[in-house]
C-alpha positions as CSV (number, residue, x, y, z in Angstrom):
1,X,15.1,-146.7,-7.3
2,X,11.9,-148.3,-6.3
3,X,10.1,-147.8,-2.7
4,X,11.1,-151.0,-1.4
5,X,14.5,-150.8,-2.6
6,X,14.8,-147.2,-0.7
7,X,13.8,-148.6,2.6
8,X,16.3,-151.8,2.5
9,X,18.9,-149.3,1.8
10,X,18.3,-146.7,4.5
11,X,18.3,-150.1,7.2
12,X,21.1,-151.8,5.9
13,X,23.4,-149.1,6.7
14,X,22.3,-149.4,10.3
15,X,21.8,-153.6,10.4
16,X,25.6,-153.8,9.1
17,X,26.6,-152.1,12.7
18,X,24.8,-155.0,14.6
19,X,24.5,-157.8,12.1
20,X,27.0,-161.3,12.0
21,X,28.0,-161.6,8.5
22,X,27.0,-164.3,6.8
23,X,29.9,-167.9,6.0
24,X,28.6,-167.4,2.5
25,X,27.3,-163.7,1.7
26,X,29.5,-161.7,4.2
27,X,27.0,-158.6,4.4
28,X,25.2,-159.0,1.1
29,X,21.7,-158.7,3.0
30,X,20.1,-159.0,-0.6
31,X,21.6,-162.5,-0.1
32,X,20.4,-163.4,3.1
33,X,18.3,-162.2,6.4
34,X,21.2,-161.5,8.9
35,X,21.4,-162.4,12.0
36,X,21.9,-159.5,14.6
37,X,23.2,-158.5,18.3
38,X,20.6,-159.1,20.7
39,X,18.3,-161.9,18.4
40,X,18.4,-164.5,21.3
41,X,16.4,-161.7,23.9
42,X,14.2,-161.1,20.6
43,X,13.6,-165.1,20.1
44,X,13.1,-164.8,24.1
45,X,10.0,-162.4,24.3
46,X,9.2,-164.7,21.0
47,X,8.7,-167.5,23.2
48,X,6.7,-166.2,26.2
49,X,4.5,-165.0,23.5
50,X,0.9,-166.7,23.7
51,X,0.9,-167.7,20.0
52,X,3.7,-169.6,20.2
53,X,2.7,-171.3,23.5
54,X,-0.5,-172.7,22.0
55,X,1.3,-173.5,19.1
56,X,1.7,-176.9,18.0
57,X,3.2,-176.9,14.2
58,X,5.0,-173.8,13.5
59,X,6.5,-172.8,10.4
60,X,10.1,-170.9,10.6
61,X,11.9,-170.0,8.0
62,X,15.7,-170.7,7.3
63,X,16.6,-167.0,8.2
64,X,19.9,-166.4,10.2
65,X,18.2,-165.3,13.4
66,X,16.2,-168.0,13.7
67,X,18.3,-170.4,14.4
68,X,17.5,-170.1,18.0
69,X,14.2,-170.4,17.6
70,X,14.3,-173.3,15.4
71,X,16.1,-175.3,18.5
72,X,14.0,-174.3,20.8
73,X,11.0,-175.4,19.2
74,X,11.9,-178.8,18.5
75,X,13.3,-178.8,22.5
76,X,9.6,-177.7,23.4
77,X,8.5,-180.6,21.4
78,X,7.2,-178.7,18.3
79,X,6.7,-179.7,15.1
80,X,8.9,-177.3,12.8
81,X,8.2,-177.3,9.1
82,X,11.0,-174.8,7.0
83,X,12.2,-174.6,3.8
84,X,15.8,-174.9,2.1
85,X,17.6,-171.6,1.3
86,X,15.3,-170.3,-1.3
87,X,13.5,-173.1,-1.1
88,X,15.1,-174.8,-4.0
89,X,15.0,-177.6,-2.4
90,X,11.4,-177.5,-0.7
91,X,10.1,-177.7,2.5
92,X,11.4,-180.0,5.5
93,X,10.5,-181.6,8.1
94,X,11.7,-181.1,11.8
95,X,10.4,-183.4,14.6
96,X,12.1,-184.2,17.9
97,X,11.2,-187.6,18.0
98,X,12.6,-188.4,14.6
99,X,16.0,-186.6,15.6
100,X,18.4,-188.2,17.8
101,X,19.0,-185.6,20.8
102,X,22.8,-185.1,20.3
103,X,21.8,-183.5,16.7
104,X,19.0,-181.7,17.7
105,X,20.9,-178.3,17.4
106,X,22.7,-179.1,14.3
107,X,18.9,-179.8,12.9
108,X,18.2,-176.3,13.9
109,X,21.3,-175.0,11.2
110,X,20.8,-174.8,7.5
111,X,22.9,-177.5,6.6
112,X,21.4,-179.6,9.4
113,X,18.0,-179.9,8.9
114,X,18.9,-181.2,5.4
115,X,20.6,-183.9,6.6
116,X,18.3,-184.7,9.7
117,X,15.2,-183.3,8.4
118,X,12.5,-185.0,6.0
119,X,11.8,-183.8,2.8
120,X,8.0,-183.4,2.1
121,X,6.1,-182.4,-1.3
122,X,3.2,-180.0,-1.1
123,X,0.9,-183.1,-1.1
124,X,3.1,-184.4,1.8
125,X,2.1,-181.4,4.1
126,X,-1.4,-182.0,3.2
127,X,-1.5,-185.3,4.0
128,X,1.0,-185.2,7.4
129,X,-0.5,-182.1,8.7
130,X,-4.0,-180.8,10.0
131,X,-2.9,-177.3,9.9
132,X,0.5,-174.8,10.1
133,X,-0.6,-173.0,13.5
134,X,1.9,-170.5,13.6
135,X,4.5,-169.0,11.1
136,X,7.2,-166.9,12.1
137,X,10.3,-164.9,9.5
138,X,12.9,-162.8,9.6
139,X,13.0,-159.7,7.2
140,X,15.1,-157.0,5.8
141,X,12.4,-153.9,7.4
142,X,9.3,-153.6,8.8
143,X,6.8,-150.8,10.5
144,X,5.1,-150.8,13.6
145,X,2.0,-151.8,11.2
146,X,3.6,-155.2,10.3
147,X,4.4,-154.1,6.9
148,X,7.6,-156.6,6.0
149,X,9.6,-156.0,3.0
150,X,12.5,-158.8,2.8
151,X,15.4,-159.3,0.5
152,X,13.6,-158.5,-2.4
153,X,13.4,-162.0,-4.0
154,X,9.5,-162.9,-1.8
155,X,10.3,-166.1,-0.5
156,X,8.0,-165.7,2.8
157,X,5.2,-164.3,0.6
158,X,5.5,-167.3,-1.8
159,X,5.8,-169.9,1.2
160,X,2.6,-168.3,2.4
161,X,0.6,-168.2,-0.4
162,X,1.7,-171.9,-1.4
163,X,0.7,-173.1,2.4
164,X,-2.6,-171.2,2.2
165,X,-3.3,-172.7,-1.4
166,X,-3.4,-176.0,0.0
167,X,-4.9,-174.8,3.3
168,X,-2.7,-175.9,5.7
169,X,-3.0,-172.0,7.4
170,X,-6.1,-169.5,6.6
171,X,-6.6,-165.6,6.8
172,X,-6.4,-166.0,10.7
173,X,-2.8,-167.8,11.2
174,X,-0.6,-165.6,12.7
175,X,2.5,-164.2,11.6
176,X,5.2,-163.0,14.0
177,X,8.5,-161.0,12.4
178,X,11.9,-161.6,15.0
179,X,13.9,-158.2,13.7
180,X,16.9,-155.9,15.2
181,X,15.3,-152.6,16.5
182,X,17.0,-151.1,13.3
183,X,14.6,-152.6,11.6
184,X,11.2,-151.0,12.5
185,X,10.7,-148.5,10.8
186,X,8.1,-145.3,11.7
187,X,7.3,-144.2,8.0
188,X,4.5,-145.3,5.8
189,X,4.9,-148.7,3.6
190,X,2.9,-150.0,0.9
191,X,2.8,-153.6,0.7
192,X,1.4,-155.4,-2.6
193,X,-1.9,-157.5,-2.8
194,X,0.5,-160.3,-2.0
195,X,2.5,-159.3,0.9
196,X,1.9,-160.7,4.1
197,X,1.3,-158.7,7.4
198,X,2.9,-159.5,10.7
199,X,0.5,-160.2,13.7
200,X,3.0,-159.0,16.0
201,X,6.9,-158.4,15.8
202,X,9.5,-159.4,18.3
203,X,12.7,-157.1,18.8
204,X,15.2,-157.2,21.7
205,X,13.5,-154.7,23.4
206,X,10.0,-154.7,22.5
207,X,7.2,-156.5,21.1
208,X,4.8,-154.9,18.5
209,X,1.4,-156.4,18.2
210,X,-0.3,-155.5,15.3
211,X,-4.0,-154.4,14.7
212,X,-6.0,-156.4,12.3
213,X,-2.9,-157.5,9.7
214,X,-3.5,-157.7,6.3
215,X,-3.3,-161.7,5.1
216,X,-3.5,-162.5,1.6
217,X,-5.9,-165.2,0.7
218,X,-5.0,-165.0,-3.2
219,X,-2.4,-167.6,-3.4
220,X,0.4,-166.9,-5.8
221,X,-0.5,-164.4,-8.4
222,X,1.0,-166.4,-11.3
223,X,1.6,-163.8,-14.1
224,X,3.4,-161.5,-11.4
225,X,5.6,-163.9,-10.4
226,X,9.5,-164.0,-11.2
227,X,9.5,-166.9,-13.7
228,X,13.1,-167.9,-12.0
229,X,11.0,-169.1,-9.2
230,X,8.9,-171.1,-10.9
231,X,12.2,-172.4,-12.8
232,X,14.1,-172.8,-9.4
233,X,11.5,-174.2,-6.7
234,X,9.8,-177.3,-7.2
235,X,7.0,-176.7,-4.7
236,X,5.7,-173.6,-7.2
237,X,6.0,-176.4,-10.2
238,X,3.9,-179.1,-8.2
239,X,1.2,-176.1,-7.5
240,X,1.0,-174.8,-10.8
241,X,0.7,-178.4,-12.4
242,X,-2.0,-179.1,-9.2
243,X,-3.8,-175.8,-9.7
244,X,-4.4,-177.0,-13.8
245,X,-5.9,-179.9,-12.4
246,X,-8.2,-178.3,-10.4
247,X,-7.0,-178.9,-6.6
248,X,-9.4,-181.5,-6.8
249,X,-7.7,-183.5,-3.7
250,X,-6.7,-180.2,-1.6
251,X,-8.8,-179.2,0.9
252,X,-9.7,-175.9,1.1
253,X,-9.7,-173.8,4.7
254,X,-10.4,-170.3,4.9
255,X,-10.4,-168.5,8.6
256,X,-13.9,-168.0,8.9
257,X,-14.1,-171.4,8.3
């Protein structure tokens, strides 16, 4: 059994104590990111939280215990871009105005967002907006260092890397991690060239900022990627096809930009 796979397993036992089971995956966390007693006071300090105050697009991902947090942000006026559930169906588009108020919480819900959300292309976020100011995920672990291991399957990692391909974030966008205190971990992790690094990490009880995270500015590392992705998300196939054309049309940022 492989590194990663250890530390999932050692916090699983403990996350299945204080997690909600999942409609679909009961406690298959390999399945989903749960979410957990206690996540609203997490999404709370989340929210007092500088980055997200000077926030104006933030990207959240469809994890369980976010669900909050995805409300709450198109309440403060926000404009939310997520993905489907494994993004096999791309990324959406959350804005309050767009939304009637009565369905602004079911927006905030998996199934919602589908139904009351916009579908955008790669090309679409390009073109609709400046810049992703803020991105915030669940995960399976992490350590005080902002070393985030999910599922397994590196959905966040591919998100980023696709948003930073067509430079919608850079190096310097932050990254905030909403987790059960089960979650953090104390030991030593070793994330790959592609993993992303959490600025700061939100728990019930505390918030962990993070000194100089590690951001990856390489995109996704095609011939390390699982070729079911590439089968199963269109958003890879319209940057792969781009990318062979040059990103002629994508602007490029980079944070010292």
């Amino acid at each position: 059994m492989d590194h990663k796979a250890n530390v999932r397993n050692q916090v699983f036992a403990t996350l299945r104590t204080v997690a909600y089971p999942d409609s679909r995956f009961h406690f298959d966390f390999g399945e989903f990111i749960a979410d957990f007693q206690g996540s609203e006071r997490a999404v709370e300090r989340l929210l007092q939280d500088p980055f997200y105050g000077s926030a104006k697009s933030i990207f959240i991902t469809p994890d369980n215990c976010l669900e909050q947090l995805r409300y709450r942000s198109l309440l403060d006026g926000k404009v939310v871009l997520t993905t489907s559930y494994s993004i096999k169906r791309g990324f959406w588009l959350l804005r309050k105005q767009d939304i009637a108020p009565e369905k602004w919480l079911y927006a905030s819900t998996l199934d919602g967002m589908e139904r009351v959300g916009r579908s955008l292309s790669l090309q679409d976020i390009v073109s609709e907006l400046p810049r992703v100011d803020y991105l915030v995920t669940g995960t399976g672990a992490i350590n005080e260092q902002g070393i985030r291991f999910g599922k397994g399957h590196g959905f966040f990692d591919a998100e980023w890397g696709m948003l930073h391909r067509v430079g919608v974030i850079a190096t310097a966008t932050p990254v905030a991690a909403v987790v059960h205190d089960c979650q953090v971990l104390q030991q030593e992790l070793h994330p790959e060239v592609f993993d992303t690094v959490a600025d700061v990490i939100f728990t019930p009880t505390r918030t962990i900022a993070v000194t100089a995270p590690h951001k990856p500015d390489c995109g996704i590392v095609w011939p390390l990627l699982d070729p079911h992705m590439l089968d199963t998300i269109p958003p890879l196939q319209e940057l792969k096809a781009w990318e062979a054309r040059g990103l002629a049309s994508i602007q490029q940022r980079d944070g010292s930009s």
